[in-house]
Backbone atoms as SQL, in Angstrom:
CREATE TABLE atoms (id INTEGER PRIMARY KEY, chain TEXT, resi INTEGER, resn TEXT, atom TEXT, x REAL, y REAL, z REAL);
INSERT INTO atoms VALUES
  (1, 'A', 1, 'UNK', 'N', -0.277, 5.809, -29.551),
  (2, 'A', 1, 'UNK', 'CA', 0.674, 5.936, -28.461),
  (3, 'A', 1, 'UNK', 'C', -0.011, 5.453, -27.176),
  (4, 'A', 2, 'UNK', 'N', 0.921, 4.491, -26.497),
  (5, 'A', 2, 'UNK', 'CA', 0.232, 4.362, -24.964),
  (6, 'A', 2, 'UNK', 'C', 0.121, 5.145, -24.133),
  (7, 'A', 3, 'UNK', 'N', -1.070, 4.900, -23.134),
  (8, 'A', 3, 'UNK', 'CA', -1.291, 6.117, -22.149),
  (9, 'A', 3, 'UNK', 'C', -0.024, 6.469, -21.679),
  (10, 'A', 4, 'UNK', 'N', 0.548, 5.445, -20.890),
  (11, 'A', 4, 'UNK', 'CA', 1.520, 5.807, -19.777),
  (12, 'A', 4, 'UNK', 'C', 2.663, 6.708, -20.823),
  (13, 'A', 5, 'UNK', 'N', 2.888, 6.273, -22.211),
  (14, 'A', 5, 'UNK', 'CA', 4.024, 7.384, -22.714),
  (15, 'A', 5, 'UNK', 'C', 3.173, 8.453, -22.835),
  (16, 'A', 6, 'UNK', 'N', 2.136, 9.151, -22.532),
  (17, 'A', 6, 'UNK', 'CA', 1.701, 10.427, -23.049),
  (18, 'A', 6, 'UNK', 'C', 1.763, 11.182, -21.763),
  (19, 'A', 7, 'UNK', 'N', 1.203, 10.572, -20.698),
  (20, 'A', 7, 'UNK', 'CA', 1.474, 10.930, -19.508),
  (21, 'A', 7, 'UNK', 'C', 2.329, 10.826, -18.942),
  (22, 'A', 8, 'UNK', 'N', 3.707, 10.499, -19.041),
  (23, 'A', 8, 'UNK', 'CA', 4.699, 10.748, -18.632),
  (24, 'A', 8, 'UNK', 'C', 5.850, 9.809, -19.121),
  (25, 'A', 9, 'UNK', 'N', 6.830, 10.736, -20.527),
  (26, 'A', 9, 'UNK', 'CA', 7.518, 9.916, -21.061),
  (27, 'A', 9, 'UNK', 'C', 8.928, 9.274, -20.749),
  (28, 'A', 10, 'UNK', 'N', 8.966, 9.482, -19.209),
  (29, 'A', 10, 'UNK', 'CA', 10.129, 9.184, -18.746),
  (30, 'A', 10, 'UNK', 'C', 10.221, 7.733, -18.813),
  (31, 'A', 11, 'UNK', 'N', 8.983, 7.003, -17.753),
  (32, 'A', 11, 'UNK', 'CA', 9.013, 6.238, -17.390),
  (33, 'A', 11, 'UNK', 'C', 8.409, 4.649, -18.882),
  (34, 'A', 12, 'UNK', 'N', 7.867, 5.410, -19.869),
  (35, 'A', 12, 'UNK', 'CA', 7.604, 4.537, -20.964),
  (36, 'A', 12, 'UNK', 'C', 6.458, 3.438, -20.931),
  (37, 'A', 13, 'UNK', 'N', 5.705, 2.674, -21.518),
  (38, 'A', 13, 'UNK', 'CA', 4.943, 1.374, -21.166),
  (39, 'A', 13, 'UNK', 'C', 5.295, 1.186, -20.042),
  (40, 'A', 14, 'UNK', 'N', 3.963, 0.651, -19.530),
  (41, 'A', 14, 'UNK', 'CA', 4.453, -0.736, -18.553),
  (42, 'A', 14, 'UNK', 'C', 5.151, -1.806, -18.743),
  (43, 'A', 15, 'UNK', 'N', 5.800, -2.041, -17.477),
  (44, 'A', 15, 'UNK', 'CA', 6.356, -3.729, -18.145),
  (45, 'A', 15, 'UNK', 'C', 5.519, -4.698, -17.106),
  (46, 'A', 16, 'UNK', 'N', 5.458, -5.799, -17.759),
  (47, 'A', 16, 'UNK', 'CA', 5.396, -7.108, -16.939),
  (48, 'A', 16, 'UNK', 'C', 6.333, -7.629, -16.206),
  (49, 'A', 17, 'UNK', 'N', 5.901, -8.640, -15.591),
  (50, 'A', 17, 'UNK', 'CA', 4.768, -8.315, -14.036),
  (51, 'A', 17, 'UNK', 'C', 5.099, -6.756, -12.974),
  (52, 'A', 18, 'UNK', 'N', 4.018, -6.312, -12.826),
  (53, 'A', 18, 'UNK', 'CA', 3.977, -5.397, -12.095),
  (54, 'A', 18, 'UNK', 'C', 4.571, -5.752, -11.082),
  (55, 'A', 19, 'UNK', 'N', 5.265, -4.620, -10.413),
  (56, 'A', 19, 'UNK', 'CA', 5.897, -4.892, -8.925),
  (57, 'A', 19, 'UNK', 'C', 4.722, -4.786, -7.865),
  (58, 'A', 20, 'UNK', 'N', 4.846, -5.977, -6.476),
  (59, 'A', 20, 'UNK', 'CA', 3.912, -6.555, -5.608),
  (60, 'A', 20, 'UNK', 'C', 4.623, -5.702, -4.644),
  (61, 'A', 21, 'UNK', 'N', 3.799, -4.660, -3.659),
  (62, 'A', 21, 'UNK', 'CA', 4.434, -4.572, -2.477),
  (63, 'A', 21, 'UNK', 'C', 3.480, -4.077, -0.969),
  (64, 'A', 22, 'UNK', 'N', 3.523, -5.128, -0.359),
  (65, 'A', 22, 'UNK', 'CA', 2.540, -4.883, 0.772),
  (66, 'A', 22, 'UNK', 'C', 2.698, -4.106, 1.555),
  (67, 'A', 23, 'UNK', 'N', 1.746, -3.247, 2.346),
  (68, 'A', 23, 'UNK', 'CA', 1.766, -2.322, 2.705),
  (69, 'A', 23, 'UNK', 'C', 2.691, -2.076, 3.352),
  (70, 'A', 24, 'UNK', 'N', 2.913, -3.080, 4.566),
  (71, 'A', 24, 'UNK', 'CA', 3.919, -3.189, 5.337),
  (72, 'A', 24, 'UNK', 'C', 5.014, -2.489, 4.793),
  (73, 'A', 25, 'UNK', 'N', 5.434, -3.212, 4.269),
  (74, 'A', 25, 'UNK', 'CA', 6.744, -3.211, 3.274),
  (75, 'A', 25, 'UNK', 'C', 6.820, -1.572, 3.101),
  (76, 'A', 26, 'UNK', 'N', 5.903, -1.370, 2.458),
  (77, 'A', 26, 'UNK', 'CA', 6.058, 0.071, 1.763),
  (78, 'A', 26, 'UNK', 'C', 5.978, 1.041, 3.004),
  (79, 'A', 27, 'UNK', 'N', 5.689, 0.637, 4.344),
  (80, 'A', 27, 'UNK', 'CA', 5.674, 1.238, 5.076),
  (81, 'A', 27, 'UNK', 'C', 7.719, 1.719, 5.251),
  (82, 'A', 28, 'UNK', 'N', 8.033, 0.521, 5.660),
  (83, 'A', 28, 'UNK', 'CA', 9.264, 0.114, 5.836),
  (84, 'A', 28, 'UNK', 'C', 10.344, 0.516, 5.295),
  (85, 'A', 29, 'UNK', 'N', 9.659, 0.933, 4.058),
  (86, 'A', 29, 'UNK', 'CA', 11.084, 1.492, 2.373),
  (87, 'A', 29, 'UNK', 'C', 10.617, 3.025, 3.099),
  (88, 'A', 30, 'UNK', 'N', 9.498, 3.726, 3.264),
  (89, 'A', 30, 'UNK', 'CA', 8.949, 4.709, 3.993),
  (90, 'A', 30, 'UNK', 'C', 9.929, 5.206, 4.734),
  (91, 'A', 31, 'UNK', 'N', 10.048, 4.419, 5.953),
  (92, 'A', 31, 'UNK', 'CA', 10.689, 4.662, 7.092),
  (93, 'A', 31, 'UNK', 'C', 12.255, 4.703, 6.879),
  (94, 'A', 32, 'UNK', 'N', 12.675, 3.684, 5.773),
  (95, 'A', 32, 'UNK', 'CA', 14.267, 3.502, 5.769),
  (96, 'A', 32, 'UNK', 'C', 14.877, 4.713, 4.957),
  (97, 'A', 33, 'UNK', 'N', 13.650, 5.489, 4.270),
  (98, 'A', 33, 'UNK', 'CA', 14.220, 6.558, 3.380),
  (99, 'A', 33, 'UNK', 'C', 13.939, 7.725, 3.989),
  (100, 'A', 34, 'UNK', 'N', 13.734, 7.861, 5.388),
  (101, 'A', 34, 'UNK', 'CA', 13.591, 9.312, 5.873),
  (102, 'A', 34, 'UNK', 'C', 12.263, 9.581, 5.623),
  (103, 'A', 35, 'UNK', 'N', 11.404, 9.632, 5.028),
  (104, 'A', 35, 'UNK', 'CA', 9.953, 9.882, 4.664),
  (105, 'A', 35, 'UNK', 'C', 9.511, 10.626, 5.785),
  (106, 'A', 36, 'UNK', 'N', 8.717, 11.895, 5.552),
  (107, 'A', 36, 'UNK', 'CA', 7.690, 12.313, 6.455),
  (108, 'A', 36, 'UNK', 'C', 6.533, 12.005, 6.033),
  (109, 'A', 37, 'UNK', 'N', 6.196, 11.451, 6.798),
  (110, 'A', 37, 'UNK', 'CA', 4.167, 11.748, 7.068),
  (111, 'A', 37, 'UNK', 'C', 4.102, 13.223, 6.718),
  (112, 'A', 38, 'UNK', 'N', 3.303, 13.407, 5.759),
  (113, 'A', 38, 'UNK', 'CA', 2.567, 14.936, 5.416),
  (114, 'A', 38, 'UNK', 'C', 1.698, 15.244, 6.329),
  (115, 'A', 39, 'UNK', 'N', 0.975, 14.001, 7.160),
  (116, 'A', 39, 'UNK', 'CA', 0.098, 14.461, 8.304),
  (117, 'A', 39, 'UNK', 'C', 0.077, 14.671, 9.276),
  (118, 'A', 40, 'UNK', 'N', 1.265, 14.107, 9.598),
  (119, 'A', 40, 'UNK', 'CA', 1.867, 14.240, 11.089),
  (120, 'A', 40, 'UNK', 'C', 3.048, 14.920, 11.047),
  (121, 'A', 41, 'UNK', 'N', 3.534, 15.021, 10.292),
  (122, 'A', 41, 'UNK', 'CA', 5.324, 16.057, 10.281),
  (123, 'A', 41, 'UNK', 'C', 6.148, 14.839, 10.726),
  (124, 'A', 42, 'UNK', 'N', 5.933, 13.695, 11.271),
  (125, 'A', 42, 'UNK', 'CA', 6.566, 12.714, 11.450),
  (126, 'A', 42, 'UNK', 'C', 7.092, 11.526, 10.995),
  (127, 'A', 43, 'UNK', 'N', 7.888, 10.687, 11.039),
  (128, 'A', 43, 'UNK', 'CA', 8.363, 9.006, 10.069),
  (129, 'A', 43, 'UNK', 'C', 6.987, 8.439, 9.908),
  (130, 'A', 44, 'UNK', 'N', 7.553, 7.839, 9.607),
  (131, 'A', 44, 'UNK', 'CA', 5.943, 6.449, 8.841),
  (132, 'A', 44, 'UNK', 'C', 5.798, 5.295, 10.092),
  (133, 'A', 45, 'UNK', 'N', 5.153, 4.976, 10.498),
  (134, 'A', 45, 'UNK', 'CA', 4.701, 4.450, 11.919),
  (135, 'A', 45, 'UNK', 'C', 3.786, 3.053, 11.137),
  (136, 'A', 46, 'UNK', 'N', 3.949, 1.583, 11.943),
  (137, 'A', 46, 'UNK', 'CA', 3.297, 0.456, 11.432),
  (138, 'A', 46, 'UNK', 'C', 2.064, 0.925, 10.786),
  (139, 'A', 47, 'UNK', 'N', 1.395, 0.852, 10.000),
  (140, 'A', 47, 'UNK', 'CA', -0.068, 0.993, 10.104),
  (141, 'A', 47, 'UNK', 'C', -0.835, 2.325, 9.384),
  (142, 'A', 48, 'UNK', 'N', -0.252, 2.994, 9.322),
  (143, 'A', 48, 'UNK', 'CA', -0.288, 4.385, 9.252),
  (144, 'A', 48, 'UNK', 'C', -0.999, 4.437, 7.886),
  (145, 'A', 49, 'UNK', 'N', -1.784, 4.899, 7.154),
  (146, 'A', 49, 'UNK', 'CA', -1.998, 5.435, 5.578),
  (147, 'A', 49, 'UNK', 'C', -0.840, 6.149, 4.901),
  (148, 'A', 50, 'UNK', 'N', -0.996, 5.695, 3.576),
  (149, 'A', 50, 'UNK', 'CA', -0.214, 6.508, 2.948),
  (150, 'A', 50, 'UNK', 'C', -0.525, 7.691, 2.490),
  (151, 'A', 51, 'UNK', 'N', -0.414, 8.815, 2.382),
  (152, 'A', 51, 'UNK', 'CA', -1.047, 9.903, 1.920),
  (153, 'A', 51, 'UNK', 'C', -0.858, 10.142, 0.556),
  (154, 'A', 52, 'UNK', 'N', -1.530, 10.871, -0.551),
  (155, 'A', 52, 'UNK', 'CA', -1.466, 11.013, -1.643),
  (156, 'A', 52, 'UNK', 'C', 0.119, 10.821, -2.263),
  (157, 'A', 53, 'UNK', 'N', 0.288, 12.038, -1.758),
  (158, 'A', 53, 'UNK', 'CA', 1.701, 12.648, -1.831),
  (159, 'A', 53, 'UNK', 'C', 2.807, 12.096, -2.017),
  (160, 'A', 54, 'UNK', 'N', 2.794, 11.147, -0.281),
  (161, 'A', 54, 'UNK', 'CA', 4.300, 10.124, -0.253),
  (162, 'A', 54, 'UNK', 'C', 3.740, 9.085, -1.333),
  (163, 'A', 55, 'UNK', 'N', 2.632, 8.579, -1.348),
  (164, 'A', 55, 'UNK', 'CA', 2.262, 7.499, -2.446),
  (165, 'A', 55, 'UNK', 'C', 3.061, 7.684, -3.968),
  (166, 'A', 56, 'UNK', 'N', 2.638, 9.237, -4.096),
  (167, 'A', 56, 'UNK', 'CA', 2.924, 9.797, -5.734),
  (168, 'A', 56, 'UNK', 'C', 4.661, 9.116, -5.488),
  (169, 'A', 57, 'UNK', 'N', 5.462, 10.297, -4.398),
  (170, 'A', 57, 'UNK', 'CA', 6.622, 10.021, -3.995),
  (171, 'A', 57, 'UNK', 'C', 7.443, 8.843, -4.433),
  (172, 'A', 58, 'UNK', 'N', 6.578, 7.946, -3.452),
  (173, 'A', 58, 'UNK', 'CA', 7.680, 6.579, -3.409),
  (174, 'A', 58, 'UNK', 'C', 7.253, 5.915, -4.920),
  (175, 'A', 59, 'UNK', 'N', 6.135, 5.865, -5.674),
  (176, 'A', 59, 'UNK', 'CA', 5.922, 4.840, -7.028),
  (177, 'A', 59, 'UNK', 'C', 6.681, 6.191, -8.024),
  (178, 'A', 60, 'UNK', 'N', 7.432, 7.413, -7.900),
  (179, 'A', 60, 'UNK', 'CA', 8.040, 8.008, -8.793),
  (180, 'A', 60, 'UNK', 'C', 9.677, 7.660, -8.186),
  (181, 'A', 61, 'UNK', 'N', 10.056, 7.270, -6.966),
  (182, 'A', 61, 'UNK', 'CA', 11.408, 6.608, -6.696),
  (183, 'A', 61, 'UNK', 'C', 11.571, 5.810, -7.227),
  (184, 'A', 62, 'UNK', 'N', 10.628, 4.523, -7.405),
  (185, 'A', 62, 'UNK', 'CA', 10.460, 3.254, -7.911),
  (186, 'A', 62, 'UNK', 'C', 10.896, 3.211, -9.205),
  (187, 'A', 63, 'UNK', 'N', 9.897, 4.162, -9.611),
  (188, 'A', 63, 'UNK', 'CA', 9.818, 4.516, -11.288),
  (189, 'A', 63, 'UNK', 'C', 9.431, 3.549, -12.570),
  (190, 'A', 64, 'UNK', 'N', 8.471, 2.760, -11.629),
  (191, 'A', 64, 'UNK', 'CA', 7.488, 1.738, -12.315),
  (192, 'A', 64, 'UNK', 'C', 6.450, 1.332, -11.981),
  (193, 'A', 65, 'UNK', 'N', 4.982, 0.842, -12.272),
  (194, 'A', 65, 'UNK', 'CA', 3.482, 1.088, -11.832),
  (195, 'A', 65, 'UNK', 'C', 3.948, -0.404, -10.096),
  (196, 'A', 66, 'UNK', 'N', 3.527, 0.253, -9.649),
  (197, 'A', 66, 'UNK', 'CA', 3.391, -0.419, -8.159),
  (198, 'A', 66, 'UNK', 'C', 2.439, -1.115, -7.622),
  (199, 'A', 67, 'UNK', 'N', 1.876, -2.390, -7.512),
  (200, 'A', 67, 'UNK', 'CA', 0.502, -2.895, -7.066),
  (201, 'A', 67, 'UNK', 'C', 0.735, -2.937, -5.348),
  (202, 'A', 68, 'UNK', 'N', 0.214, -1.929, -4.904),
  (203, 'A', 68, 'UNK', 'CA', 0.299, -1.894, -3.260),
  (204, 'A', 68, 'UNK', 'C', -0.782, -3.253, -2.670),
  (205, 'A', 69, 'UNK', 'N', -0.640, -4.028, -2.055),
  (206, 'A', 69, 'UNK', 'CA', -1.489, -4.806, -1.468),
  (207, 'A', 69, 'UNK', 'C', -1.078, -4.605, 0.244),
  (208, 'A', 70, 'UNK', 'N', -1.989, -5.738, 0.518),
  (209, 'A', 70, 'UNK', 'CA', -2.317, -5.839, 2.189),
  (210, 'A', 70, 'UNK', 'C', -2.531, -4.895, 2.831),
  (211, 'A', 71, 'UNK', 'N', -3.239, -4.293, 2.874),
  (212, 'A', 71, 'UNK', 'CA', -3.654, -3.203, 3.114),
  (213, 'A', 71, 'UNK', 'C', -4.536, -3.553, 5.385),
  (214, 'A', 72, 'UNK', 'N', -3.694, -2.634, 5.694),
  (215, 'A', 72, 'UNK', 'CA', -4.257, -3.097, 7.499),
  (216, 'A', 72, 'UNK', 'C', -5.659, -2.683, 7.075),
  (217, 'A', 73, 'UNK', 'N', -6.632, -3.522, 7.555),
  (218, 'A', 73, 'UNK', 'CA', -8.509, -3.215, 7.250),
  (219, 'A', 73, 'UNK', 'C', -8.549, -2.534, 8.267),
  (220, 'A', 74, 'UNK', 'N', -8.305, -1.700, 9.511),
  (221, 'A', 74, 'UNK', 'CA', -9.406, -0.487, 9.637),
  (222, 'A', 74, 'UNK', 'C', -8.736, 0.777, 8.905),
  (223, 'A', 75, 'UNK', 'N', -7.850, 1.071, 7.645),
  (224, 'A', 75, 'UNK', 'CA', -7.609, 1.739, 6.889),
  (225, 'A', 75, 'UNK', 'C', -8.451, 1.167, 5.322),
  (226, 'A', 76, 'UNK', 'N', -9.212, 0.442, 5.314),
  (227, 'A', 76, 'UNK', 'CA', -10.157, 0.566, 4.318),
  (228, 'A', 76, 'UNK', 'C', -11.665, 0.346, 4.790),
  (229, 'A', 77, 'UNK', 'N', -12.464, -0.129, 3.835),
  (230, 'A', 77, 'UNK', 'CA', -13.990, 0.187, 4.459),
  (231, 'A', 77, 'UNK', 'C', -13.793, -1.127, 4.989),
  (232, 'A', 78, 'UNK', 'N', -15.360, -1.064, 5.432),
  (233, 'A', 78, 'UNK', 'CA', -15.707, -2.369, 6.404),
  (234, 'A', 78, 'UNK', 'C', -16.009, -3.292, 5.420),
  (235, 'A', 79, 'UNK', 'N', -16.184, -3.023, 4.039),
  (236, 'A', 79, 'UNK', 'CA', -16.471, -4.253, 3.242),
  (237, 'A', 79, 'UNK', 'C', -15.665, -4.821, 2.661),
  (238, 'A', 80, 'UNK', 'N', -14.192, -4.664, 2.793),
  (239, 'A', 80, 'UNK', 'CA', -13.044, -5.179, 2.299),
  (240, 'A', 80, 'UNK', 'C', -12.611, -6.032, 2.637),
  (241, 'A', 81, 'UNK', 'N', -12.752, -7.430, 2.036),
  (242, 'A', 81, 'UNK', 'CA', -12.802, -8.937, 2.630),
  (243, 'A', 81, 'UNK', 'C', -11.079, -8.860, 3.122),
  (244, 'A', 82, 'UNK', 'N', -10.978, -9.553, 4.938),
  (245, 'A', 82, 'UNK', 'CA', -9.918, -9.307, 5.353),
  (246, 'A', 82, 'UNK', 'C', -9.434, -10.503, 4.856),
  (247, 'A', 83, 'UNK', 'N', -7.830, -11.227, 4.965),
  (248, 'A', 83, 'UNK', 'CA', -7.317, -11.969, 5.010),
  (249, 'A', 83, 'UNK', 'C', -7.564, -13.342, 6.133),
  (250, 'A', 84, 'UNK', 'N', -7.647, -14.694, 5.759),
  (251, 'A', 84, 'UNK', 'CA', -8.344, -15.576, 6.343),
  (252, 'A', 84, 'UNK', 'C', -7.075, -16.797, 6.695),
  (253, 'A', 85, 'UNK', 'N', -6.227, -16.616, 6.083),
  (254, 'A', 85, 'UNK', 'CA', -5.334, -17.524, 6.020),
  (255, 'A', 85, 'UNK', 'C', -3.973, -17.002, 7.273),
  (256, 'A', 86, 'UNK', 'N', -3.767, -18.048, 8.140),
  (257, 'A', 86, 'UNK', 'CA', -3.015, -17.506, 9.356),
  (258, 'A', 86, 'UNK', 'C', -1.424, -17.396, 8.561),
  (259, 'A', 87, 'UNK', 'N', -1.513, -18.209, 7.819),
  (260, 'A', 87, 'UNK', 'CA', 0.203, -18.219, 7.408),
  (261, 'A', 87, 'UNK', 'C', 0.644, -16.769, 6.678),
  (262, 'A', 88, 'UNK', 'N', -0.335, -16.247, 6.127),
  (263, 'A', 88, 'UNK', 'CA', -0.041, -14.885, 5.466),
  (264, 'A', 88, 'UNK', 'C', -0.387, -13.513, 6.507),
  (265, 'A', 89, 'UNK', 'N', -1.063, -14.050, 7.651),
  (266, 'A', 89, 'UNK', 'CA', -1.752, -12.958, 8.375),
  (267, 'A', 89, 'UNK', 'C', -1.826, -13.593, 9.451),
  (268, 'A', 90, 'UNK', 'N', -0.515, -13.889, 10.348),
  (269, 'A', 90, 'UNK', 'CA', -0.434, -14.256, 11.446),
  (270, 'A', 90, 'UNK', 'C', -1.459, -14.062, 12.383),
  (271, 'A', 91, 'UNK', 'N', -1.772, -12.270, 12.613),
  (272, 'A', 91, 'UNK', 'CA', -1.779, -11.680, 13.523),
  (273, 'A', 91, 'UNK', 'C', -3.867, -11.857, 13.751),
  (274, 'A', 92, 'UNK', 'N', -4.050, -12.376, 12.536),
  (275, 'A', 92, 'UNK', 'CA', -5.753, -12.464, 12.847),
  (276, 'A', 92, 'UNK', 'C', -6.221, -13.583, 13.088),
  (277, 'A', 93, 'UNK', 'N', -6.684, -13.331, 14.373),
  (278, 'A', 93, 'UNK', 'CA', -7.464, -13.784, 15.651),
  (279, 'A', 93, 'UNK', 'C', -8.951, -14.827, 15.200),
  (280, 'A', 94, 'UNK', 'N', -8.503, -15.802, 14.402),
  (281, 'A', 94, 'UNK', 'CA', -10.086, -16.636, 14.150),
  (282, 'A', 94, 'UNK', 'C', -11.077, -16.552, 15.194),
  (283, 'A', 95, 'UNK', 'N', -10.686, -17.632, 16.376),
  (284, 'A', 95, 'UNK', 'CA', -11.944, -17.269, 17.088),
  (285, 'A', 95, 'UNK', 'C', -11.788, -16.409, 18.267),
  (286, 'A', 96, 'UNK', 'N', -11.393, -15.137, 18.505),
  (287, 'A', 96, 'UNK', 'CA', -11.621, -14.319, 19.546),
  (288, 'A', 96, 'UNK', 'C', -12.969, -13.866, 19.014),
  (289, 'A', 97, 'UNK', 'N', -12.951, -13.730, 20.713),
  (290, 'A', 97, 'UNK', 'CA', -14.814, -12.792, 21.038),
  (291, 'A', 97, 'UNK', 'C', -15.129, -11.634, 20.688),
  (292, 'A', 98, 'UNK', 'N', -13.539, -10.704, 20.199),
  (293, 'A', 98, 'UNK', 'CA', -13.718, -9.711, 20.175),
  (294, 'A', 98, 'UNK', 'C', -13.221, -9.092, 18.704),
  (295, 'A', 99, 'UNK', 'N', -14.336, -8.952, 18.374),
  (296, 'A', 99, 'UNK', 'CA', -14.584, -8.750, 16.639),
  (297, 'A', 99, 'UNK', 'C', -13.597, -7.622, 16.151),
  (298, 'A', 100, 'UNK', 'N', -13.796, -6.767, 17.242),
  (299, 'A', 100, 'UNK', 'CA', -12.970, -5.256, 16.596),
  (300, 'A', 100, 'UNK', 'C', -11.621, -5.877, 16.918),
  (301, 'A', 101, 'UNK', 'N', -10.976, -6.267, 17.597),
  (302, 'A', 101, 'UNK', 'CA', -9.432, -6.788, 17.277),
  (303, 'A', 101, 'UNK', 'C', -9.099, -7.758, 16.244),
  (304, 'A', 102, 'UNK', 'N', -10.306, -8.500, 16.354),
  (305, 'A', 102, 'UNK', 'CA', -9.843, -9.495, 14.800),
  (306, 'A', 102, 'UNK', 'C', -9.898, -8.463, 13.969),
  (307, 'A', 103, 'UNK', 'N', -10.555, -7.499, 13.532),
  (308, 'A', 103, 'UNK', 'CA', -10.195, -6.944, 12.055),
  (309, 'A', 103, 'UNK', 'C', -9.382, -5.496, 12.379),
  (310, 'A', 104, 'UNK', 'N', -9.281, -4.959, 13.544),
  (311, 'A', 104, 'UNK', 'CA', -8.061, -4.791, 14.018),
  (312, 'A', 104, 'UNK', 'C', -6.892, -4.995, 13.710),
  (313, 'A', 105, 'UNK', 'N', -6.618, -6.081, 13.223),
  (314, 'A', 105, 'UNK', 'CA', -4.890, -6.841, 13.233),
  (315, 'A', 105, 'UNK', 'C', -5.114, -7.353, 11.822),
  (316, 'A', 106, 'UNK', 'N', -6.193, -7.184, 11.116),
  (317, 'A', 106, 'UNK', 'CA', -6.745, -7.923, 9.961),
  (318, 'A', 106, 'UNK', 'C', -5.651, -7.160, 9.005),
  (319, 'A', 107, 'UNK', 'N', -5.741, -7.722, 7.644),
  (320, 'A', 107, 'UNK', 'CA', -5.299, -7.377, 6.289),
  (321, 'A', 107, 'UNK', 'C', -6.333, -7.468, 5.585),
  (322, 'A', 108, 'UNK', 'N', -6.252, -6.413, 4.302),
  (323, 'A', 108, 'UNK', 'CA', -7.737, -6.283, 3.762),
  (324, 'A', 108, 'UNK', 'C', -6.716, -7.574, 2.109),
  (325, 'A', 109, 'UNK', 'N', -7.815, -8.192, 1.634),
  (326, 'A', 109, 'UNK', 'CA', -7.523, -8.353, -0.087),
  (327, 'A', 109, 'UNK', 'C', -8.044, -7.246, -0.710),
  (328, 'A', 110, 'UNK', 'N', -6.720, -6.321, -0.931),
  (329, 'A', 110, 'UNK', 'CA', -7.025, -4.975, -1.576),
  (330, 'A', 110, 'UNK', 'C', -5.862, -4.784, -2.379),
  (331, 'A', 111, 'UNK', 'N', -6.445, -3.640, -3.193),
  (332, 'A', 111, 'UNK', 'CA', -4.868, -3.585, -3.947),
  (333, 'A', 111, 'UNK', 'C', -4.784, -2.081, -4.565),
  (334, 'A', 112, 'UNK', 'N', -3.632, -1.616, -4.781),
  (335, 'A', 112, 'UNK', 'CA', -4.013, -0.141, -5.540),
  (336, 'A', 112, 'UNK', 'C', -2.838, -0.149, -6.300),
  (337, 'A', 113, 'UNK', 'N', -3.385, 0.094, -7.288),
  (338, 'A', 113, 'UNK', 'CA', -2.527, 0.525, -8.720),
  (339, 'A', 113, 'UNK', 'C', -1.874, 1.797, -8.164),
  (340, 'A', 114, 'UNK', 'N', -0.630, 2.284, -8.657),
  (341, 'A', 114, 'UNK', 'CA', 0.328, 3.781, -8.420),
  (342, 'A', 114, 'UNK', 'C', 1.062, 3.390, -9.913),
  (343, 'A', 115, 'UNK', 'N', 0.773, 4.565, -10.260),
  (344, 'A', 115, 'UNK', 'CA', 1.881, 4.877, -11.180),
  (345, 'A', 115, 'UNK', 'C', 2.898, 5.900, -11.472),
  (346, 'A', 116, 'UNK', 'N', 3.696, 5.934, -11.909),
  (347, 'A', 116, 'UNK', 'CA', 4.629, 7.073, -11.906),
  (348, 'A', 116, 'UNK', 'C', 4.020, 8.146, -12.770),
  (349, 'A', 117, 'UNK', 'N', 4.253, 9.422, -12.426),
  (350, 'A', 117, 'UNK', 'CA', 3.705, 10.490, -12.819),
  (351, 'A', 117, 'UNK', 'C', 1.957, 10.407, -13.076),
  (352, 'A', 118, 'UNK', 'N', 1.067, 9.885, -12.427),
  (353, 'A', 118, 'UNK', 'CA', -0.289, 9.345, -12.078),
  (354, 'A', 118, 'UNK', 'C', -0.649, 9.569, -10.835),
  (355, 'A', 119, 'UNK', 'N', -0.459, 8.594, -9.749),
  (356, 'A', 119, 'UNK', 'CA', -0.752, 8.678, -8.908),
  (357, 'A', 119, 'UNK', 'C', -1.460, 7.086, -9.021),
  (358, 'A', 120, 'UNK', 'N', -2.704, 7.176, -7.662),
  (359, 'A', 120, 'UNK', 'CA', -3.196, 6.311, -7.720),
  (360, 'A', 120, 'UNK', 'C', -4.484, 6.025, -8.456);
């Protein structure tokens, strides 16, 4: 038997291709569904982390494994190669002087598996 049916037989195997959804985004489905921040008592704000919780939340709305990408880099470590390409990541600053706003506005190449009844 596959993992995912033992751990939770609602949702069954995975299927192919996993669903892609950048942070942003997931911020956004966040915000359009009422969502509180568990940390703030408040909506989901640009940028913000996801907390365990709403994470579990929204990939059990979904109700299929979720590959979260783009992740804003000062919400991961400093070694998380940011995004380099302006067309996908407008907002980062090649040559400014000022390092902490380029990765500031940066996107990390990151990604996190969620699954329904899992987590991350």
């Amino acid at each position: 038997m596959l993992l995912g049916m033992q751990l939770n037989h609602k949702t069954g195997p995975p299927k192919k291709p996993f669903i892609r959804i950048k942070h942003s985004d997931a911020i956004k489905k966040l915000q359009a569904s009422g969502t509180i921040n568990n940390k703030t008592g408040e909506p989901f704000k640009d940028g913000e982390d996801i907390l365990e919780k709403n994470e579990r939340q929204f990939v059990e709305d979904i109700g299929a494994p979720v590959l979260l990408t783009h992740f804003p880099a000062q919400l991961k470590a400093f070694y998380m190669q940011p995004f380099t390409d302006l067309k996908t990541n407008p907002l980062l600053m090649e040559d400014s002087d000022e390092g902490l706003n380029e990765r500031h506005n940066a996107e990390t190449e990151s990604v996190d598996l969620l699954m329904p009844g899992v987590g991350e």
